[in-house]
PDB file of the backbone (N, CA, C, O) and the ligand in Angstrom, with CONECT records:
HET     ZN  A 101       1
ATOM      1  N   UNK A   1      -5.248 -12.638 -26.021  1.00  0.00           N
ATOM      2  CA  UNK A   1      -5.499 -12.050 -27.334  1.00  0.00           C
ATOM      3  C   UNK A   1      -4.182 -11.849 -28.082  1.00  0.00           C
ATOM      4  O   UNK A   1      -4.029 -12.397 -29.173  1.00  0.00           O
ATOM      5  N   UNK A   2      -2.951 -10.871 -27.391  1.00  0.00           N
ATOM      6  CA  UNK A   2      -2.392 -10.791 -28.337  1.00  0.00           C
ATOM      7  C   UNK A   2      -1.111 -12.212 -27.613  1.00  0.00           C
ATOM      8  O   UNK A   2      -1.203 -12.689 -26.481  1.00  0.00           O
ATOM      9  N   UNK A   3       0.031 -12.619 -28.727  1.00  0.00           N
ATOM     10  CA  UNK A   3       0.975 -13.134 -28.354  1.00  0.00           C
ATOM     11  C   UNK A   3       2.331 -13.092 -27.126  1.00  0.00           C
ATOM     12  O   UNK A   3       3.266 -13.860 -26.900  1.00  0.00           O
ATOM     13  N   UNK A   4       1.951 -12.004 -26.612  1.00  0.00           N
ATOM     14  CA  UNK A   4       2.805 -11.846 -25.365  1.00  0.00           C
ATOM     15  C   UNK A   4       2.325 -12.642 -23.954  1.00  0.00           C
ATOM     16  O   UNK A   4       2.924 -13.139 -23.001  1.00  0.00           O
ATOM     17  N   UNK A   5       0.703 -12.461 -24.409  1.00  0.00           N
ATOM     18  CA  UNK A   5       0.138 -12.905 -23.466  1.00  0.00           C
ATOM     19  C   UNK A   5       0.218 -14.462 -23.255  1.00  0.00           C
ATOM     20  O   UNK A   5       0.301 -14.893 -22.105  1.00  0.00           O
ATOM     21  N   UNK A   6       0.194 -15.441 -24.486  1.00  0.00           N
ATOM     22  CA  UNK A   6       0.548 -16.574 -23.966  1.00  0.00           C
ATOM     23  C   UNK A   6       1.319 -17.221 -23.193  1.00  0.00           C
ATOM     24  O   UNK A   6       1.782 -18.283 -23.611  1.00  0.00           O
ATOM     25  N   UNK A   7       1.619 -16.808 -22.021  1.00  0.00           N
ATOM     26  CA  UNK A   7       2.759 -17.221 -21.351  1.00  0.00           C
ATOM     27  C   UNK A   7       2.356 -18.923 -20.530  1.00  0.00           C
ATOM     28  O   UNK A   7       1.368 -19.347 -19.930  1.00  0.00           O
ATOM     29  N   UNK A   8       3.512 -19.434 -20.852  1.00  0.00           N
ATOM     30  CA  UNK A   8       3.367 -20.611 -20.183  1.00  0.00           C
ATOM     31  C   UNK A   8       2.278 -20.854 -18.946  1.00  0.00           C
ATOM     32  O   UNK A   8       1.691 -21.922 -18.773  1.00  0.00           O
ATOM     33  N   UNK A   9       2.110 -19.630 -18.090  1.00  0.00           N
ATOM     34  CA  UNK A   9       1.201 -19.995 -17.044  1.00  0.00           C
ATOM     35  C   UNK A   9      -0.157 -20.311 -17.376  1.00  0.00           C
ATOM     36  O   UNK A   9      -0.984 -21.117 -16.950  1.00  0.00           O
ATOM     37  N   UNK A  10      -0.122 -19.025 -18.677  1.00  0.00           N
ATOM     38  CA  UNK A  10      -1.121 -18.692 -18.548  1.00  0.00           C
ATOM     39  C   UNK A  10      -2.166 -20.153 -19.523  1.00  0.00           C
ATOM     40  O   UNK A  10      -3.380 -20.332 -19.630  1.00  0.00           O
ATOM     41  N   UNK A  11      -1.141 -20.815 -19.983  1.00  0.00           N
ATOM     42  CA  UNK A  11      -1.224 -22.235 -20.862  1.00  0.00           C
ATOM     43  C   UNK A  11      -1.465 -22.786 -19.882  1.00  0.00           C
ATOM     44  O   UNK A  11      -2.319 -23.617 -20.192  1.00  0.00           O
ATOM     45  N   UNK A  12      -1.219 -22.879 -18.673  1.00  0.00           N
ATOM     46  CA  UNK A  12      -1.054 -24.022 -17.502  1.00  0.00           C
ATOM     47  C   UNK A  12      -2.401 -23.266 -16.776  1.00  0.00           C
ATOM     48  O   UNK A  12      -2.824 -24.036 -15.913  1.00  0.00           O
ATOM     49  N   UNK A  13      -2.968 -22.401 -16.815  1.00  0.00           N
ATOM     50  CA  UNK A  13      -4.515 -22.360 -16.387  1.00  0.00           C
ATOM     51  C   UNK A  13      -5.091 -22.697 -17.341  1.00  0.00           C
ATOM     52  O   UNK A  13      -6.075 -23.367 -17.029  1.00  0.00           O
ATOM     53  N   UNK A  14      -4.937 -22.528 -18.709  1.00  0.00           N
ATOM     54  CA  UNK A  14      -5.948 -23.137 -19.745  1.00  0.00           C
ATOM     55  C   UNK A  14      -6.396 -24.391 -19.344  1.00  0.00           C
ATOM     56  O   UNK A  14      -7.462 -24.709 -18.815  1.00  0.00           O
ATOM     57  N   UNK A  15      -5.349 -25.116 -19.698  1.00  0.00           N
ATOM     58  CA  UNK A  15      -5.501 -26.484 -19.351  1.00  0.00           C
ATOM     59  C   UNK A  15      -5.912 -27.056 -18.126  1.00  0.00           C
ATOM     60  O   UNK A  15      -6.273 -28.216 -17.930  1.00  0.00           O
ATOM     61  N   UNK A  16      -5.802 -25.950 -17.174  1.00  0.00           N
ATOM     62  CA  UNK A  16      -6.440 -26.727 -15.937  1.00  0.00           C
ATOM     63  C   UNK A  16      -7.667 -26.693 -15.781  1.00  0.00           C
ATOM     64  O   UNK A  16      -8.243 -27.510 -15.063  1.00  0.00           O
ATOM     65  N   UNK A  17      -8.470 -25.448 -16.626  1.00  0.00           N
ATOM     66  CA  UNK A  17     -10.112 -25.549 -16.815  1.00  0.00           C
ATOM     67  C   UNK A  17     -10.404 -26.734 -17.787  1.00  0.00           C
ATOM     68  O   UNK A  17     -11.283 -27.571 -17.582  1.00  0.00           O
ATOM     69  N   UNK A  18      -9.523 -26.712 -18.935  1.00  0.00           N
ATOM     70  CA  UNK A  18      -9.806 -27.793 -19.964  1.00  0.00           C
ATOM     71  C   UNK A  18     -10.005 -29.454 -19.321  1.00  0.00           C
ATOM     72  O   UNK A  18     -10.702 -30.375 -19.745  1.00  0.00           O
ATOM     73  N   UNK A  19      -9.190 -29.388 -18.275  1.00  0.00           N
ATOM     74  CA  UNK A  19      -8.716 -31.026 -17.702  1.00  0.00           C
ATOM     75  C   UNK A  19     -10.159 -31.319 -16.485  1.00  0.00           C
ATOM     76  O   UNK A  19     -10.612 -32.414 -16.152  1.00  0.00           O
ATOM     77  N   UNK A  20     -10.670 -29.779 -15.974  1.00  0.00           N
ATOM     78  CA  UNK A  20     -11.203 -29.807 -14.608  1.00  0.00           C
ATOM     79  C   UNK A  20     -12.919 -30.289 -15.802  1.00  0.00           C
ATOM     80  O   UNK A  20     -13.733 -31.158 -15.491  1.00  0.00           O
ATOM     81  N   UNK A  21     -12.963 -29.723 -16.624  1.00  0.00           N
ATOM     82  CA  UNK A  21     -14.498 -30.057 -17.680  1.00  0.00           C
ATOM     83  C   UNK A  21     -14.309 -31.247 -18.189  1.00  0.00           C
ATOM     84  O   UNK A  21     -15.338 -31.766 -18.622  1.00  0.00           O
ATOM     85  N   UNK A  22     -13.083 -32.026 -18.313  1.00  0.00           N
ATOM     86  CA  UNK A  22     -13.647 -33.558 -18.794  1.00  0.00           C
ATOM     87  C   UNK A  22     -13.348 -34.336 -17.560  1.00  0.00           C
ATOM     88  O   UNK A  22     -14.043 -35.352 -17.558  1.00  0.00           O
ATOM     89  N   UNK A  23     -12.351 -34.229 -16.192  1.00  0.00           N
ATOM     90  CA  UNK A  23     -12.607 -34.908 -15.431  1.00  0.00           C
ATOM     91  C   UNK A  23     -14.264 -34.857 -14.613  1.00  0.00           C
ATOM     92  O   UNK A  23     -14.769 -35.852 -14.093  1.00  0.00           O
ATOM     93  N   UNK A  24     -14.897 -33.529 -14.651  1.00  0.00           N
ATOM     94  CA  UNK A  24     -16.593 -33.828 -14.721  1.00  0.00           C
ATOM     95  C   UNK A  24     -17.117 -34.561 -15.107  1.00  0.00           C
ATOM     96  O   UNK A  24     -17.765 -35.379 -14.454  1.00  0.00           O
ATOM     97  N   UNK A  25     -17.012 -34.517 -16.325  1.00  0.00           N
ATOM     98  CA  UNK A  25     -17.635 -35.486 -17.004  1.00  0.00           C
ATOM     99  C   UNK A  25     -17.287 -37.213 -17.131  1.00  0.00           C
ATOM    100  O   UNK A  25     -17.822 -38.082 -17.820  1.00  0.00           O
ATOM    101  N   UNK A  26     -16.456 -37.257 -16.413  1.00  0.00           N
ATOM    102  CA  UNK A  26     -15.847 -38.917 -16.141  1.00  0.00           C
ATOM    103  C   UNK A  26     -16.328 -39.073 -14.874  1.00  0.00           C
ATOM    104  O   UNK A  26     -16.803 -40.128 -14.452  1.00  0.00           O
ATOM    105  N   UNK A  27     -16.210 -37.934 -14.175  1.00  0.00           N
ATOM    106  CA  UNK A  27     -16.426 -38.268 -12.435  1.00  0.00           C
ATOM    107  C   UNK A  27     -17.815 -39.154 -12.689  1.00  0.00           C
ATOM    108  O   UNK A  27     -18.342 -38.931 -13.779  1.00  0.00           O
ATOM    109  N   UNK A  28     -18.467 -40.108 -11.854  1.00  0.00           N
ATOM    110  CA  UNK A  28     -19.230 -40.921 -11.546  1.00  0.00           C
ATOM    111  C   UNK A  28     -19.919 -40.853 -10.231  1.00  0.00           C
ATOM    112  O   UNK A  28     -21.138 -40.885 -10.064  1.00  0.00           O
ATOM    113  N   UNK A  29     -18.589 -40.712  -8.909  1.00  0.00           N
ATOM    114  CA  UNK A  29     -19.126 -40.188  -7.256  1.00  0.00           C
ATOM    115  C   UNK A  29     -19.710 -38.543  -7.272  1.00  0.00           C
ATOM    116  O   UNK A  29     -19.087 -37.657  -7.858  1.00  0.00           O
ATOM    117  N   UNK A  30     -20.724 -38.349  -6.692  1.00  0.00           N
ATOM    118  CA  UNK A  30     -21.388 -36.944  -6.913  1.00  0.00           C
ATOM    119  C   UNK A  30     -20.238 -36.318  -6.070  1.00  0.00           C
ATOM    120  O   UNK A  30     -19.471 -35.540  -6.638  1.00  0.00           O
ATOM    121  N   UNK A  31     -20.075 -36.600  -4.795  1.00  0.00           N
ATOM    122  CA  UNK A  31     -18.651 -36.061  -3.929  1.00  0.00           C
ATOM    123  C   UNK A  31     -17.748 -35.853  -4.725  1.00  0.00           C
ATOM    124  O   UNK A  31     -16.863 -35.170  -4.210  1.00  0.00           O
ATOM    125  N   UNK A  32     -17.498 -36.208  -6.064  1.00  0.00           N
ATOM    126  CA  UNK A  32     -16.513 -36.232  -6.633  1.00  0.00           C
ATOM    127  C   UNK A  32     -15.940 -34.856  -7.739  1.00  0.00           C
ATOM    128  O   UNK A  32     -14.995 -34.095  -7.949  1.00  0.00           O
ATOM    129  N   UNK A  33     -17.934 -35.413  -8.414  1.00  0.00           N
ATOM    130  CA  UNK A  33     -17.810 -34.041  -8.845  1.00  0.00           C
ATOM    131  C   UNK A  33     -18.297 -32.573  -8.344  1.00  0.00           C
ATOM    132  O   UNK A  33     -18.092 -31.551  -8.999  1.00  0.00           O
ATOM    133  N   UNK A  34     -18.941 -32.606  -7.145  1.00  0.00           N
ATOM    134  CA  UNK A  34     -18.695 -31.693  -6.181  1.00  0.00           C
ATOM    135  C   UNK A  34     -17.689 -31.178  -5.766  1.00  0.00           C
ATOM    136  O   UNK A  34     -17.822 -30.039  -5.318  1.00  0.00           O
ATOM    137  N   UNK A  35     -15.944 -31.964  -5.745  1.00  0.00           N
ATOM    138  CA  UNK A  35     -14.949 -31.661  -5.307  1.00  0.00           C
ATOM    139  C   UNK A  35     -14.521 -30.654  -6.653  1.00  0.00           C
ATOM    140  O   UNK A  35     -14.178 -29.532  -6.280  1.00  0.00           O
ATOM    141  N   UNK A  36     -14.489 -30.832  -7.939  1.00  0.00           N
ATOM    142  CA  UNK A  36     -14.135 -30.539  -9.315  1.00  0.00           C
ATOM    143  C   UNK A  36     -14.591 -29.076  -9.680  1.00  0.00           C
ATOM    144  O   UNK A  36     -14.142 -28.110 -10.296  1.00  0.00           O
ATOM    145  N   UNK A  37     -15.748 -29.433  -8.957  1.00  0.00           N
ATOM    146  CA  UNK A  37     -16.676 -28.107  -9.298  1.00  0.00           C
ATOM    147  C   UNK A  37     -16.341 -26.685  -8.231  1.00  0.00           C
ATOM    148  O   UNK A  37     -16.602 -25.502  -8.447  1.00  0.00           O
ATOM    149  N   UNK A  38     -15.658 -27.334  -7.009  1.00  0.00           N
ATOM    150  CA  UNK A  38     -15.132 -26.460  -6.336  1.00  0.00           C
ATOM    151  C   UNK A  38     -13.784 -26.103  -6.660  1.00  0.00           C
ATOM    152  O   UNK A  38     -13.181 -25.241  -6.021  1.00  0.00           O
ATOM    153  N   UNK A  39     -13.338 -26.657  -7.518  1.00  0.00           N
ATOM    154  CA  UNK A  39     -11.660 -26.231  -8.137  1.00  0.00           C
ATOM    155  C   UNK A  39     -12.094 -25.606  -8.525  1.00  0.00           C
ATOM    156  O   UNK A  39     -11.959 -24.453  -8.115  1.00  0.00           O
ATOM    157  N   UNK A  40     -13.122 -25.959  -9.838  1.00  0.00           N
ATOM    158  CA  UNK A  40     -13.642 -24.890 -11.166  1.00  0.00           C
ATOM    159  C   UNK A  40     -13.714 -23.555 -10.845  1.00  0.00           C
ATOM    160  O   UNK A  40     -13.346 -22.590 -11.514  1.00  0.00           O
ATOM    161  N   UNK A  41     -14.496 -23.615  -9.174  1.00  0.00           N
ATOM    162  CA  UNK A  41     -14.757 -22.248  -8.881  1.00  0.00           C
ATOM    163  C   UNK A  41     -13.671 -21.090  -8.706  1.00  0.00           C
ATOM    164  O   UNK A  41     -13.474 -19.951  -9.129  1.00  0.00           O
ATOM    165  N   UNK A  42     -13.051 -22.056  -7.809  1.00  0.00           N
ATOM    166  CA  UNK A  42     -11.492 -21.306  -6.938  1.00  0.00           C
ATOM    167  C   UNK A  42     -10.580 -20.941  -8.570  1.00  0.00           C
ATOM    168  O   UNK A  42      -9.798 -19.992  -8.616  1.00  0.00           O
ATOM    169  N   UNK A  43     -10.781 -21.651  -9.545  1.00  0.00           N
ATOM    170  CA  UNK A  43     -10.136 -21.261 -10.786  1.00  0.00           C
ATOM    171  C   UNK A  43     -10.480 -20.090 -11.516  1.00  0.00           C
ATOM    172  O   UNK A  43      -9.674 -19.264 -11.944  1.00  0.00           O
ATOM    173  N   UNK A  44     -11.856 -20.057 -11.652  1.00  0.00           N
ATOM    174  CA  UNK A  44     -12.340 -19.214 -12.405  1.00  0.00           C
ATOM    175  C   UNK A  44     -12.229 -17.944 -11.500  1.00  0.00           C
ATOM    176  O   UNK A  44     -11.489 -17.158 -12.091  1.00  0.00           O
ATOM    177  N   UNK A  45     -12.548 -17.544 -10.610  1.00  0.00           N
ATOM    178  CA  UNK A  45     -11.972 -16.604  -9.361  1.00  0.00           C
ATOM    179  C   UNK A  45     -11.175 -15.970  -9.285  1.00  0.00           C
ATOM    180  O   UNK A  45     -11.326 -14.811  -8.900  1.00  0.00           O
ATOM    181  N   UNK A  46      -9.981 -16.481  -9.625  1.00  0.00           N
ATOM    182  CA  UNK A  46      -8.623 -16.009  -9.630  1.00  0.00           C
ATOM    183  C   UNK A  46      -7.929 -16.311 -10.336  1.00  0.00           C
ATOM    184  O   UNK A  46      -6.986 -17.099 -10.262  1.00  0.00           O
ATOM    185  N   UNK A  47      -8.431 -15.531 -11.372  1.00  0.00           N
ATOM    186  CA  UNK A  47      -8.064 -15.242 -12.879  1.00  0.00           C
ATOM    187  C   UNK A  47      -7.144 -13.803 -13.409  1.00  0.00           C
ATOM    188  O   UNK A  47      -7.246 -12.608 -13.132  1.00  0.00           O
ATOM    189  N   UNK A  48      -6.426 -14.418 -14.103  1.00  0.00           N
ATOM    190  CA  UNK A  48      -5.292 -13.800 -14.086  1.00  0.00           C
ATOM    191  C   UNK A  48      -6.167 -12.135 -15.180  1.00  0.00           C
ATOM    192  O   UNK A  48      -7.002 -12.190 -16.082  1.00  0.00           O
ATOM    193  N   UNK A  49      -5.474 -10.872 -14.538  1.00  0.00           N
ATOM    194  CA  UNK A  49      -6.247  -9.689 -15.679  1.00  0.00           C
ATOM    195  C   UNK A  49      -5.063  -9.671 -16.636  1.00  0.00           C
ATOM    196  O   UNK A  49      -4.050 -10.354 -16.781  1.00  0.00           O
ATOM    197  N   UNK A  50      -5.595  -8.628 -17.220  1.00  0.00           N
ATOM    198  CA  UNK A  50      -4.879  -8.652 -19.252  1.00  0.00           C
ATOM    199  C   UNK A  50      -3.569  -8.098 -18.997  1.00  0.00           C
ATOM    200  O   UNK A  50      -3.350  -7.500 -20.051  1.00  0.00           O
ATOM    201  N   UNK A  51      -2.442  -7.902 -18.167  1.00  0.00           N
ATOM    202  CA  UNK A  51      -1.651  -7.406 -18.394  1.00  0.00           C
ATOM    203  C   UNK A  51      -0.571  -8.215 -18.388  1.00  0.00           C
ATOM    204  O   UNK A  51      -0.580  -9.221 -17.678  1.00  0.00           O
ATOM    205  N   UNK A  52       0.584  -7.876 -19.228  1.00  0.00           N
ATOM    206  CA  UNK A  52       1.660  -8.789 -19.485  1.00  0.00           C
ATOM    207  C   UNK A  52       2.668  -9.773 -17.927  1.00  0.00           C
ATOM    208  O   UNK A  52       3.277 -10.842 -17.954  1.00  0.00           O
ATOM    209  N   UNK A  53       2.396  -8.672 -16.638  1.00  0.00           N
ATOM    210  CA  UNK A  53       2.876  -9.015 -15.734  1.00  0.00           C
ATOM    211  C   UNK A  53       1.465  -9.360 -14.766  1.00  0.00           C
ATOM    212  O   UNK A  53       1.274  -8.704 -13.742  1.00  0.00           O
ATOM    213  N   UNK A  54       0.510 -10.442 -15.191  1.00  0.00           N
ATOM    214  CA  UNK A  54      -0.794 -10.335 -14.483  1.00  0.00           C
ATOM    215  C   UNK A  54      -0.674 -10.237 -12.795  1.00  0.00           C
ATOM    216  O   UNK A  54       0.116 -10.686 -11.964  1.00  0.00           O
ATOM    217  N   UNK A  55      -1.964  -9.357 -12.748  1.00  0.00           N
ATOM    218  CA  UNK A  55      -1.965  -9.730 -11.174  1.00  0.00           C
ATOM    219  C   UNK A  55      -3.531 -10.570 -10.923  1.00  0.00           C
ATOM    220  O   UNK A  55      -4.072 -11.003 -11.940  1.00  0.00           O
ATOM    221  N   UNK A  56      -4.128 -10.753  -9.771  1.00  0.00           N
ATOM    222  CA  UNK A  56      -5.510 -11.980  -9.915  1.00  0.00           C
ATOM    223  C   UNK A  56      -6.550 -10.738  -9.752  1.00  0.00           C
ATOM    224  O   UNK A  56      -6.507  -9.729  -9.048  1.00  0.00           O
ATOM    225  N   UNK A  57      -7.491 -11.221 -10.681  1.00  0.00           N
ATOM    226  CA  UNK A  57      -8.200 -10.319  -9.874  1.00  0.00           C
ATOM    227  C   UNK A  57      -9.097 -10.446  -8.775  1.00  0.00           C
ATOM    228  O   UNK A  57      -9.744  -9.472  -8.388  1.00  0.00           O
ATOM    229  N   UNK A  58      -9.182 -11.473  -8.286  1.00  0.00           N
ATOM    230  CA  UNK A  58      -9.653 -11.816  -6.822  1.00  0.00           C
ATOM    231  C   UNK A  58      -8.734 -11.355  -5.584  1.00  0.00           C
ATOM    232  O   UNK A  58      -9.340 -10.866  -4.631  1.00  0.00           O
ATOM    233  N   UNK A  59      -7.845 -11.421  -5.530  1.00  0.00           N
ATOM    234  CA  UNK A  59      -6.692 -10.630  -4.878  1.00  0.00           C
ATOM    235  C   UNK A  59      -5.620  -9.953  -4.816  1.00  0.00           C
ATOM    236  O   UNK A  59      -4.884  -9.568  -3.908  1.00  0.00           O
ATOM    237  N   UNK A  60      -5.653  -9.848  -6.158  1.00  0.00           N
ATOM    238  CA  UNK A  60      -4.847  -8.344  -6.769  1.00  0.00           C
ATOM    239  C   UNK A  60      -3.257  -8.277  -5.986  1.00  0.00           C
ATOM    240  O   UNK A  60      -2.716  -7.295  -5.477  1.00  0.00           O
ATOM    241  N   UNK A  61      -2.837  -9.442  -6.079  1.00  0.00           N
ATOM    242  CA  UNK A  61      -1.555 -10.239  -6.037  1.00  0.00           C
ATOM    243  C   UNK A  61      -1.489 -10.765  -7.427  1.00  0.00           C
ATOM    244  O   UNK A  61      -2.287 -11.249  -8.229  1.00  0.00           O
ATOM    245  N   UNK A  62       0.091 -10.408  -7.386  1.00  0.00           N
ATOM    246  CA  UNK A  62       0.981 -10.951  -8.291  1.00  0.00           C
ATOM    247  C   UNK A  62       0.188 -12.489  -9.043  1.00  0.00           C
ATOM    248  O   UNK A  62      -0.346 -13.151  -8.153  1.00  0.00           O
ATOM    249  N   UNK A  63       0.075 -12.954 -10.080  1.00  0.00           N
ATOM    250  CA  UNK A  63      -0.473 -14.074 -10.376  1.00  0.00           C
ATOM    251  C   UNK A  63       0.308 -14.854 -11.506  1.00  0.00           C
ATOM    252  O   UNK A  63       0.961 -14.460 -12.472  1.00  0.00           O
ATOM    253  N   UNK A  64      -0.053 -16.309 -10.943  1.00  0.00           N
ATOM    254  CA  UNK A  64      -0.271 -17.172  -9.792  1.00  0.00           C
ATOM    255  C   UNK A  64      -0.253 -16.837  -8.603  1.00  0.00           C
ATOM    256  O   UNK A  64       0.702 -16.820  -7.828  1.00  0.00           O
ATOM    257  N   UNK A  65      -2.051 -16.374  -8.322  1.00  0.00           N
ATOM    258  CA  UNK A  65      -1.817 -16.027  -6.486  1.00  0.00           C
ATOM    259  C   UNK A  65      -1.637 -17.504  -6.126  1.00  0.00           C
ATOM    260  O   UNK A  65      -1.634 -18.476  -6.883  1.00  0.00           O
ATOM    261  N   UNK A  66      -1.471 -17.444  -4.651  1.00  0.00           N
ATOM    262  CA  UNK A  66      -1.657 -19.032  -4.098  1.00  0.00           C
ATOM    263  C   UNK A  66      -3.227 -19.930  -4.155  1.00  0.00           C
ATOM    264  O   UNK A  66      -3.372 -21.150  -4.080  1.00  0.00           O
ATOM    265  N   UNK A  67      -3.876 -19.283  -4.251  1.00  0.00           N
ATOM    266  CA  UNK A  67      -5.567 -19.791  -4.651  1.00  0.00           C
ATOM    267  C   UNK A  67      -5.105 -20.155  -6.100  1.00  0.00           C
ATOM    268  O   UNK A  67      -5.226 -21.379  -6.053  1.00  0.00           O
ATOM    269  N   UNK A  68      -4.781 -19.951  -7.000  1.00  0.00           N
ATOM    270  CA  UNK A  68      -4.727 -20.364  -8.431  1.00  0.00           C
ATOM    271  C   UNK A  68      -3.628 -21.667  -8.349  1.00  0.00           C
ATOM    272  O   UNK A  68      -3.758 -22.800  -8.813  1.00  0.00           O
ATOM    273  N   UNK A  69      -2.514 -21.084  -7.593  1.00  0.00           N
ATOM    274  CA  UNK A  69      -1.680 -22.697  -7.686  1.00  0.00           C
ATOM    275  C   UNK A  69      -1.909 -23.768  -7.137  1.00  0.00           C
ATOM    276  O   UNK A  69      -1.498 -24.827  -7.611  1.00  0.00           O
ATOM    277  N   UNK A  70      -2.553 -23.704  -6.123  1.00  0.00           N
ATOM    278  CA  UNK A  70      -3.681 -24.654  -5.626  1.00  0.00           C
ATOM    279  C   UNK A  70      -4.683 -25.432  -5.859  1.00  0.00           C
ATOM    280  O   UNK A  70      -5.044 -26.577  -5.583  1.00  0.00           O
ATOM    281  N   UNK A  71      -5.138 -24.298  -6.585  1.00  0.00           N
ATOM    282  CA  UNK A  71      -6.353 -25.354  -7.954  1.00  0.00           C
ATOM    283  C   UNK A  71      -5.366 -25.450  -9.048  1.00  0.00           C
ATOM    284  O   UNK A  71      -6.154 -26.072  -9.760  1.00  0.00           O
ATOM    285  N   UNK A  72      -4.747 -25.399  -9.484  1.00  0.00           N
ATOM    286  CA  UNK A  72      -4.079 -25.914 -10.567  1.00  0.00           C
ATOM    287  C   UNK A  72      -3.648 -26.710 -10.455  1.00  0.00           C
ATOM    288  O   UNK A  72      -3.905 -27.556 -11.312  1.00  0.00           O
ATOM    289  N   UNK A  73      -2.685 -27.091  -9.370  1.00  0.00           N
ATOM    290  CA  UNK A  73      -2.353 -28.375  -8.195  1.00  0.00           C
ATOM    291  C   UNK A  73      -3.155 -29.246  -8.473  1.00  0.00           C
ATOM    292  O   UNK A  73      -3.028 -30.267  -9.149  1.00  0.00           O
ATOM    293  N   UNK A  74      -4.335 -28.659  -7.721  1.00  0.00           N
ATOM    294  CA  UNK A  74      -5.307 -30.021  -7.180  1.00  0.00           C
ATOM    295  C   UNK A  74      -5.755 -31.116  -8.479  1.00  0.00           C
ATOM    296  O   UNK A  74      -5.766 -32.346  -8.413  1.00  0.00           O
ATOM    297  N   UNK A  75      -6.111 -30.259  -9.651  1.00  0.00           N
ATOM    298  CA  UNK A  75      -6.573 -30.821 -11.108  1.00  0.00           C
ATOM    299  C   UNK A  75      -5.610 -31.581 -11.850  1.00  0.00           C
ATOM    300  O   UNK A  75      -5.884 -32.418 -12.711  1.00  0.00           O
ATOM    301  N   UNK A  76      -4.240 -31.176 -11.391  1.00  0.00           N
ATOM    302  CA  UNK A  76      -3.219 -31.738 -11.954  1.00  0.00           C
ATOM    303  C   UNK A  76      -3.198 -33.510 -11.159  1.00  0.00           C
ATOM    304  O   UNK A  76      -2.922 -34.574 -11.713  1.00  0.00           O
ATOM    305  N   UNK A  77      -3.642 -33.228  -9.562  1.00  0.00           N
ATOM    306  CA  UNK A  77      -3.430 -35.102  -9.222  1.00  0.00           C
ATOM    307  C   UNK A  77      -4.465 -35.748  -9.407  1.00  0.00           C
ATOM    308  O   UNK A  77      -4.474 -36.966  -9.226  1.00  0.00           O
TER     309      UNK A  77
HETATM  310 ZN    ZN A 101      -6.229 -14.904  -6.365  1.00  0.00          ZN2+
END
């Protein structure tokens, strides 16, 4: 919401939901998009809360917990 919050990471999860909804929609192997849909999940999960120094709220570690860089990872190859 406000401008502090845009922080580069938090640009680099945008885009990894943005990238994980059209590689769905390209995927063709159901395994495939079964695999996508399990990023989606592990993404949406461990989501960063509103504060300028986020922590996840799935594990309430510092964020980027390791579940988020992982799926962010994975969408990125
Ligand atoms: Zn987490």
């Amino acid at each position: 919401m406000s401008a502090m919050l845009n922080t580069p990471e938090r640009r680099r999860y945008n885009n990894a939901h943005s990238r994980i909804k059209r590689a769905m929609e390209e995927a063709t192997a159901a395994s495939e998009k079964e695999a996508l849909r399990q990023v989606g999940r592990d993404l949406s999960a461990h989501h960063p809360d509103d504060e300028e120094d986020p922590d996840c709220d799935r594990c309430g570690t510092p964020w980027p917990c390791s579940a988020a860089e992982r799926a962010m990872r994975k969408v990125r190859a």
